[in-house]
C-alpha positions in Angstrom: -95.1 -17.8 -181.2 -95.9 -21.3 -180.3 -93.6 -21.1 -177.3 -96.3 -18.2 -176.1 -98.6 -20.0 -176.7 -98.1 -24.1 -175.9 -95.3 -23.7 -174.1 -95.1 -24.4 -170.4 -94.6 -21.6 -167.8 -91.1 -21.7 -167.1 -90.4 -21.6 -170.8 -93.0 -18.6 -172.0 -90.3 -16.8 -169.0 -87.4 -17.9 -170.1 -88.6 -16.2 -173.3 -89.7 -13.0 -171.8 -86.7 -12.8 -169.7 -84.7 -13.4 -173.5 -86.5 -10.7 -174.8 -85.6 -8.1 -172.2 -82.1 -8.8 -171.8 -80.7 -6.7 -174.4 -77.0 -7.5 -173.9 -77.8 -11.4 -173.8 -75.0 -11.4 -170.7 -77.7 -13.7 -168.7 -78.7 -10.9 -166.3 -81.2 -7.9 -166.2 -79.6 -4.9 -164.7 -81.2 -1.7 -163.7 -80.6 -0.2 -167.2 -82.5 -3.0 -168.7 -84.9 -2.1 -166.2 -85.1 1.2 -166.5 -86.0 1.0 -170.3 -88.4 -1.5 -170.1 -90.5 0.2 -167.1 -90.1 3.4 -169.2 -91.8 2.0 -172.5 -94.8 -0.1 -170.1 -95.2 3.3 -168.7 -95.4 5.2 -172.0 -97.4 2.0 -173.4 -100.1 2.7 -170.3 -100.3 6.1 -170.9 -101.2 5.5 -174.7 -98.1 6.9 -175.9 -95.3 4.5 -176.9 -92.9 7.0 -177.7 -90.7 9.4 -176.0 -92.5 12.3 -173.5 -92.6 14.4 -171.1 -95.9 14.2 -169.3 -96.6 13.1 -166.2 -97.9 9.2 -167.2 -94.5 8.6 -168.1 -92.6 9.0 -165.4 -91.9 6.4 -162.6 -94.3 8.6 -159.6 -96.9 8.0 -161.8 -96.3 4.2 -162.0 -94.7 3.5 -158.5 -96.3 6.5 -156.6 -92.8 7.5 -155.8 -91.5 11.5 -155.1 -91.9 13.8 -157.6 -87.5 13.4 -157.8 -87.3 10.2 -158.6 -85.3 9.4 -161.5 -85.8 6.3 -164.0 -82.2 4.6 -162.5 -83.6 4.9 -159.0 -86.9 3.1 -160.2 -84.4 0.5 -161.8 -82.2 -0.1 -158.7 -85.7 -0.9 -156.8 -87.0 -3.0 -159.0 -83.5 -4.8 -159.0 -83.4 -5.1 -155.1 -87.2 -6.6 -155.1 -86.2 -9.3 -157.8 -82.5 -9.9 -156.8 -83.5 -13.0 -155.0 -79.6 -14.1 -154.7 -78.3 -10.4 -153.5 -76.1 -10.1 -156.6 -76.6 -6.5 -158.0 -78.3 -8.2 -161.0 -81.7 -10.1 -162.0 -80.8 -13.7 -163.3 -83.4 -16.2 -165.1 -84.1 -17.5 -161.8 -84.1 -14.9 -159.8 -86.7 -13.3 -162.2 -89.0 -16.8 -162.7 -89.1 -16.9 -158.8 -90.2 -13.6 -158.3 -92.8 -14.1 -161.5 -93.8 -17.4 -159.3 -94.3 -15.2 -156.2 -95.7 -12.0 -157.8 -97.9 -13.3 -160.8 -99.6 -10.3 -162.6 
């Protein structure tokens, strides 16, 4: 918790990024992806669990078609933070794009 808090910017990421990569292989693929833009979505809508409406699915975050799937939401995400062209989202590539995109 003191990390979140006291902790300087490039180290409350490398947290986060931690956090998020499940598999600890160093990389955030779109699977990784794919789950964590599915629970901020259900989060958002004010359900954290599993659903079917409409506030869960990625058109309703991203705008997207009505087809898109969760994967296809990942693979974009992974192509806008892939800064190195890679297939995957490394520390860096994801505190650059934090850097360039801050929320």
């Amino acid at each position: 918790l003191a990390l979140l808090t006291r902790g300087s910017k490039q180290e409350r990421l490398r947290l986060i990024f931690e956090v998020w990569d499940k598999d600890n292989n160093g990389e955030l693929d779109a699977r990784e992806l794919a789950t964590l833009a599915r629970s901020a979505a259900r989060r958002a809508a004010g359900n954290p669990g599993p659903s079917g409406d409409d506030a869960s699915s990625p058109r309703a975050v991203a705008g997207a078609d009505e087809d898109m799937e969760w994967a296809e939401f990942a693979d974009i995400l992974v192509a806008m933070l892939d800064a190195d062209g890679d297939g995957a989202v490394s520390q860096e590539d994801f505190a650059a794009a934090c850097v360039r995109e801050p929320a």
